[in-house]
Every structure is written in C-alpha cells, then in structure tokens.
C-alpha positions as CSV (number, residue, x, y, z in Angstrom):
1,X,11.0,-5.6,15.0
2,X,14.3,-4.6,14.1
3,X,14.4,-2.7,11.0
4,X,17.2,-3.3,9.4
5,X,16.0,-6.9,9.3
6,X,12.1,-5.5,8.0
7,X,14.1,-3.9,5.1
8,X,16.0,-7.2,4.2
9,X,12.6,-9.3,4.2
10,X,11.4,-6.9,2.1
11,X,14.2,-6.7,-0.8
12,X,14.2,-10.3,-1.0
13,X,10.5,-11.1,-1.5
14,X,9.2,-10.7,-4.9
15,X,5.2,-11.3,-5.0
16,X,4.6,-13.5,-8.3
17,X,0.8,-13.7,-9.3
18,X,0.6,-16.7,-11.9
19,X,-1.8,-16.7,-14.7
20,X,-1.7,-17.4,-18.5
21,X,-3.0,-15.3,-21.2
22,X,-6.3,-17.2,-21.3
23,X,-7.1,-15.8,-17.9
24,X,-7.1,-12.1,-18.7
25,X,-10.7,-11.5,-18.1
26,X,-9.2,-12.1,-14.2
27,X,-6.3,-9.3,-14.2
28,X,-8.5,-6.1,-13.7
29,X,-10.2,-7.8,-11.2
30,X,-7.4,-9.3,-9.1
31,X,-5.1,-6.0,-9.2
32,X,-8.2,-3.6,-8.5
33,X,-8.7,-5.9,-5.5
34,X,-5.1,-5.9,-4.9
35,X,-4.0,-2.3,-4.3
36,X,-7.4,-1.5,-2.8
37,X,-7.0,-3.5,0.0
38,X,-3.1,-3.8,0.0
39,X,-1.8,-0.4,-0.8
40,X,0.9,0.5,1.3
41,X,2.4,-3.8,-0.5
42,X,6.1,-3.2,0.2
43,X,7.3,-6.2,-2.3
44,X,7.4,-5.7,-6.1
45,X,4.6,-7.6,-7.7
46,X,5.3,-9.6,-10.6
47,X,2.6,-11.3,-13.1
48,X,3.2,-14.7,-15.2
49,X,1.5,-14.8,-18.8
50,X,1.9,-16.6,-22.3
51,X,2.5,-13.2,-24.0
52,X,0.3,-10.5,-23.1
53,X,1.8,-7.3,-21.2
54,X,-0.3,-5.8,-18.2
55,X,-0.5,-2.5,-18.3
56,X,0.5,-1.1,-15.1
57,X,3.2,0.6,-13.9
58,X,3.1,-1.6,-10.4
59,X,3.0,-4.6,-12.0
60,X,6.1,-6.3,-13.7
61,X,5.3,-8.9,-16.5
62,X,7.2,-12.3,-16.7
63,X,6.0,-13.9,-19.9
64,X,6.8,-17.5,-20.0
65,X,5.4,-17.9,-23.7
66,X,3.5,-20.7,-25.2
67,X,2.2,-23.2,-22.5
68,X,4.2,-26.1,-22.0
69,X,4.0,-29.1,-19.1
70,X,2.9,-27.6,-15.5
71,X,6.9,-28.7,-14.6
72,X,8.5,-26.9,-17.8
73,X,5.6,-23.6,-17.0
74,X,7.4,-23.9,-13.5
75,X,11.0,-23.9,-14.8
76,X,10.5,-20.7,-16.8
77,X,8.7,-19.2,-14.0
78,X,11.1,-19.5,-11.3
79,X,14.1,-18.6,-13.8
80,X,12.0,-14.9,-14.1
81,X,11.9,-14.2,-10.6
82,X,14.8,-12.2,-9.4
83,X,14.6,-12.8,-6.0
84,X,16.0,-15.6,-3.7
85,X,12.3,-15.5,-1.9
86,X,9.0,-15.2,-3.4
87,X,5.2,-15.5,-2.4
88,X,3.6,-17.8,-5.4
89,X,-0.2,-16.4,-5.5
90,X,-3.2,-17.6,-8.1
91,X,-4.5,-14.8,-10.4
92,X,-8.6,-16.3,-9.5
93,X,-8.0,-15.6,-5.8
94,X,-8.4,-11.7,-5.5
95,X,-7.8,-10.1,-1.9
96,X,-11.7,-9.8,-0.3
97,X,-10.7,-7.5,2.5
98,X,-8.0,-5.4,3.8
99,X,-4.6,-6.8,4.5
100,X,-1.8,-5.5,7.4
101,X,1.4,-4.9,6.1
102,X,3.3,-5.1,9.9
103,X,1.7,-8.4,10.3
104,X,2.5,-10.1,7.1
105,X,5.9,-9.1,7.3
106,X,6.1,-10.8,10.5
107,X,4.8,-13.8,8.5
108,X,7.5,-13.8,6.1
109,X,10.3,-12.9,8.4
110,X,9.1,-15.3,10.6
111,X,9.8,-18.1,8.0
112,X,13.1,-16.4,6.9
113,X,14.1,-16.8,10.0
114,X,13.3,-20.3,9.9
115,X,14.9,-21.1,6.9
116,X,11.8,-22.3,5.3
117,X,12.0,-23.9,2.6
118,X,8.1,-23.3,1.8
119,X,5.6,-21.7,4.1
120,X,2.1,-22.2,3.1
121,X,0.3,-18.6,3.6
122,X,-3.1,-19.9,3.7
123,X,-5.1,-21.4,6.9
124,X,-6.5,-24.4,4.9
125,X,-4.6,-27.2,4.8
126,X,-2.2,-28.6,6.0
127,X,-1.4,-26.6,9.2
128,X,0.2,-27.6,12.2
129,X,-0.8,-28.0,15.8
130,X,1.8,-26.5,18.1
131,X,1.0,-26.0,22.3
132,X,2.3,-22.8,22.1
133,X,-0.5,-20.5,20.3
134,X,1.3,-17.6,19.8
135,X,3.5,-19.2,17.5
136,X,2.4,-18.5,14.2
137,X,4.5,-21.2,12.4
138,X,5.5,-24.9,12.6
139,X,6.7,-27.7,10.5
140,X,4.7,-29.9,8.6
141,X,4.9,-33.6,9.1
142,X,6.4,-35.5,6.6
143,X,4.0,-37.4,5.1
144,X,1.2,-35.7,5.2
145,X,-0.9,-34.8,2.1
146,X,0.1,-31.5,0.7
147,X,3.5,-31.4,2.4
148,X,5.1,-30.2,-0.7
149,X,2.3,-29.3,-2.9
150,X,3.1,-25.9,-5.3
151,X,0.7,-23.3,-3.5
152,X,0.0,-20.1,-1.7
153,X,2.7,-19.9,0.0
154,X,6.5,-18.4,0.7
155,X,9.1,-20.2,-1.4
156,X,13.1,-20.6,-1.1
157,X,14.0,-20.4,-4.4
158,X,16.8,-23.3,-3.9
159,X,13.8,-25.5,-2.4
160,X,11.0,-24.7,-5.6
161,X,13.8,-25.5,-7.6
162,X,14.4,-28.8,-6.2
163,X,10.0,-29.3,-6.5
164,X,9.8,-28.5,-10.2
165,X,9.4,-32.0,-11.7
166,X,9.9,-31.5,-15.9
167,X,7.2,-33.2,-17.6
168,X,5.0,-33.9,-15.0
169,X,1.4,-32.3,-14.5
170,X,0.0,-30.4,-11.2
171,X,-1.6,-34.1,-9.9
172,X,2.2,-35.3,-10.0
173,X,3.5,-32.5,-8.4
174,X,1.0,-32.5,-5.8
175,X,1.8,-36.5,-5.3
176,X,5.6,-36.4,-5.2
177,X,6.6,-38.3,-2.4
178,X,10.4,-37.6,-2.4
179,X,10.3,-34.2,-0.9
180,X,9.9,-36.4,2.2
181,X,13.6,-37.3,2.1
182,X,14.6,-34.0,1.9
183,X,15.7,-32.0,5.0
184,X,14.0,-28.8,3.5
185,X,11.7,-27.6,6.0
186,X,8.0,-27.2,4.8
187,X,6.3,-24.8,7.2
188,X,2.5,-23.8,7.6
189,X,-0.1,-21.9,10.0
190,X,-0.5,-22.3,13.5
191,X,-3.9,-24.0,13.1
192,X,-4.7,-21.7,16.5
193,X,-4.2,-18.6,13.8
194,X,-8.1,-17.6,13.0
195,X,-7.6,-14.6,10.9
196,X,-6.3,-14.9,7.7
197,X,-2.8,-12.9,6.5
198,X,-4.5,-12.9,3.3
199,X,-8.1,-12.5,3.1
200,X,-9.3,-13.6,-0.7
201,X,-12.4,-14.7,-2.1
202,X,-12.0,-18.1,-4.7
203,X,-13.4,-17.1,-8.2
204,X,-12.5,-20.3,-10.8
205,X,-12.7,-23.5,-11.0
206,X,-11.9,-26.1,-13.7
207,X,-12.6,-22.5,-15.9
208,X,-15.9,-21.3,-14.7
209,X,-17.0,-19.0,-11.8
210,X,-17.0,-20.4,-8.1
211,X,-20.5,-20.5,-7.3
212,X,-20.5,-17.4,-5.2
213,X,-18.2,-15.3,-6.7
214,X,-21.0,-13.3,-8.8
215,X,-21.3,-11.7,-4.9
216,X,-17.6,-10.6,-5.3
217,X,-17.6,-9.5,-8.3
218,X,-20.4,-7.0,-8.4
219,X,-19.0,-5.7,-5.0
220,X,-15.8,-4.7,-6.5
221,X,-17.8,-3.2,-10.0
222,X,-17.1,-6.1,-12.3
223,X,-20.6,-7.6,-12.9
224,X,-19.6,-7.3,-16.3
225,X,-17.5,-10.0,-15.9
226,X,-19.9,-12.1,-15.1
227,X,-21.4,-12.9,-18.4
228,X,-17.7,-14.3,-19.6
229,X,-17.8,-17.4,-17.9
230,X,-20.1,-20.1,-16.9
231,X,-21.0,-20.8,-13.5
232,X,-20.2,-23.9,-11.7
233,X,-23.2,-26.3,-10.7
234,X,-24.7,-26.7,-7.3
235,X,-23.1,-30.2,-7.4
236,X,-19.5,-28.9,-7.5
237,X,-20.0,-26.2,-5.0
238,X,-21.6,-28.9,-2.4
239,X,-18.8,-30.9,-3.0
240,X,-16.4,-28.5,-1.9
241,X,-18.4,-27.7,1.1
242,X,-18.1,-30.8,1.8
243,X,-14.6,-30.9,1.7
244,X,-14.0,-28.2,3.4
245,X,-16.0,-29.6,6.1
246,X,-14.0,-32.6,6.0
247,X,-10.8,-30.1,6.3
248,X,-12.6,-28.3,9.2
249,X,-13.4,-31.9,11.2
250,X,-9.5,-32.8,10.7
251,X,-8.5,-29.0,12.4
252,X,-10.7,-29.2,15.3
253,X,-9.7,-32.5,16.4
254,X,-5.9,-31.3,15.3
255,X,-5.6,-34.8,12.9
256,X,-3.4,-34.8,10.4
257,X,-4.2,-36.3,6.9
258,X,-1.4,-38.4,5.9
259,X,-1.1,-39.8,2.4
C-alpha cells in the first residue's frame, strides 16, 4: 500500500461511537473492549453523549445536550465531527476479539477510493454479490432495504448530511426512499468476505441485555454490570435468530431483499 495514501486515510477518519448519557453503564465496557483488542487504532475516537464527559485521555467527548428527534440528534452529531470521513459505531456493540489494523485500513481506503458515499462495515445486511471474490466492496442496489439506513458503517460527511431527515425518527430514516435518486454510491461487503473487519458481540436491545451477552460480559470482568439491566426474553432472542436465519437464507442463495 502506498503510504503516503495509508497516512491520508488515516487523518481523515474520525471513529464516532454514539451513545447518550442514559447508556453510561455501557462506556467502561465498550472502551475496555476497545483498546484491548484494537490498540495500535490509528483514528481518533470520538464519543456522543447528552452531557456527561468520559474520562479518558483517548477518548474525545462530543456532547450533543438534551435529546431531541433521532434527525435533530444527527444534525448536532455530524456538526461535531471534524473530519470529512467518519466510521458511525453503537456504544452496545463492544469489539469481542482482536481487530487488524493493515486490513481495516484497506477497508476504508478501499471505499475512499471509491468515493463512497457510505460503506456499511458489517457482514449482515445488505451486502453485495460480486464474481470477483477478492473484491472486498461493491454497490448496493438501489432499492433494496437498508440501502441508506444510518449504521455501522464509513460515512462521507457530504452524503450523512444529505440522510439526516429533521424531525423524523430512526423507522423514517431507515424507510427513506429518496436516497434512491441520488447518485451517492452506497457500498457494502463482498458477501464472499467470511471474517468480520470488526468482530463485536451485540449487548442491548429496546434497553435490556441481549440474551447472551451475560457470556460477554463476565469474560471481559464486568459481571457487575449485569445486575443493571434486565435481560431480554427467550421470545425476543428466537426471534432474532430467526431473522438472522432469514438474512443467512437470502446470502447463500445471493438474493437481494428489496423494499
């Protein structure tokens, strides 16, 4: 790789982990995870909240104050980040194992490069099928769900900018239709990519722990965490088997699920 172009990627990608101030029981755990399995992280790391300060000299603070709509939250985000690219991360998605640096910097290049307008980070869904498997990235059809959706993923500041719909909650964002009739190009993982660029283990949902995140947390020394939250029920955590098996179906017989 040519490294005067490494360095560029790097002083233009800020790494924004967003959260609000009801979530602090999450920090320790996410940025204990964080540095122990990405310690050499080249990009400055950055952490939304209402009002708190964390206290860490490798993390900056944007506080966005009280919460607002999910689009006016957005607004004062992205007019914190000083950087023209930025990875947009969850605070309740700590890293599970350990992440390489060279690799996810040909990630992000990779999508500079391509002038991406988002890149989703994440092997969920959507990704895209592409004959050539040693391509790690490809454009999303338009039309498909999640095209546009505000995820894990790379963002162009110009493009986020354009997504941020004031007012409107995450369900509208994740249903706006119009990015479709934008030549922004929305980018994802080569679904023929089986190990994850960022290895994490899911930890909330709709407020209480993931089902099997009690695992996690007393791996990483935080089972006094555990009493803070409830956990969710054996109903909600089939369910997202189930989707996920539904995701898993659509991958291996490389089907796109359009809206």
């Amino acid at each position: 790789m040519n490294i005067d172009r490494e360095m560029q990627s790097k002083e233009k990608i800020s790494f924004v982990v967003v959260s609000c101030d009801k979530y602090k029981d999450l920090w320790d755990v996410f940025f204990h995870s964080f540095f122990k399995y990405w310690p050499d992280c080249p990009y400055e790391v950055y952490l939304v909240t209402n009002h708190l300060n964390y206290p860490s000299e490798k993390v900056h603070t944007i506080r966005i104050g009280e919460d607002g709509d999910y689009g006016t939250n957005l607004r004062k985000i992205c007019d914190q980040i000083p950087t023209d690219w930025f990875v947009y991360w969850f605070e309740d998605t700590p890293f599970s194992k350990p992440l390489d640096t060279t690799r996810i910097d040909k990630l992000l290049t990779a999508a500079q490069n391509e002038n991406a307008g988002s890149c989703l980070l994440v092997p969920t869904y959507p990704v895209v099928y592409l004959k050539n498997k040693t391509k790690l990235l490809g454009s999303i059809p338009k039309n498909v769900k999640y095209r546009a959706a505000i995820g894990a993923s790379l963002y162009n500041k110009k493009t986020f900018k354009k997504l941020i719909l004031e007012g409107k909650t995450a369900w509208e964002h994740d249903k706006n239709f119009e990015p479709n009739n934008w030549d922004d190009k929305f980018l994802a993982l080569n679904s023929s990519i089986n190990e994850p660029f960022f290895p994490y283990a899911h930890g909330v949902i709709k407020g209480k722990w993931c089902y099997q995140f009690h695992r996690f947390l007393k791996k990483e020394g935080f089972s006094n965490l555990i009493p803070e939250r409830e956990k969710e029920s054996i109903f909600s955590f089939l369910y997202g088997v189930l989707y996920m098996l539904r995701i898993k179906i659509f991958k291996f017989f490389k089907i796109h699920w359009y809206e």
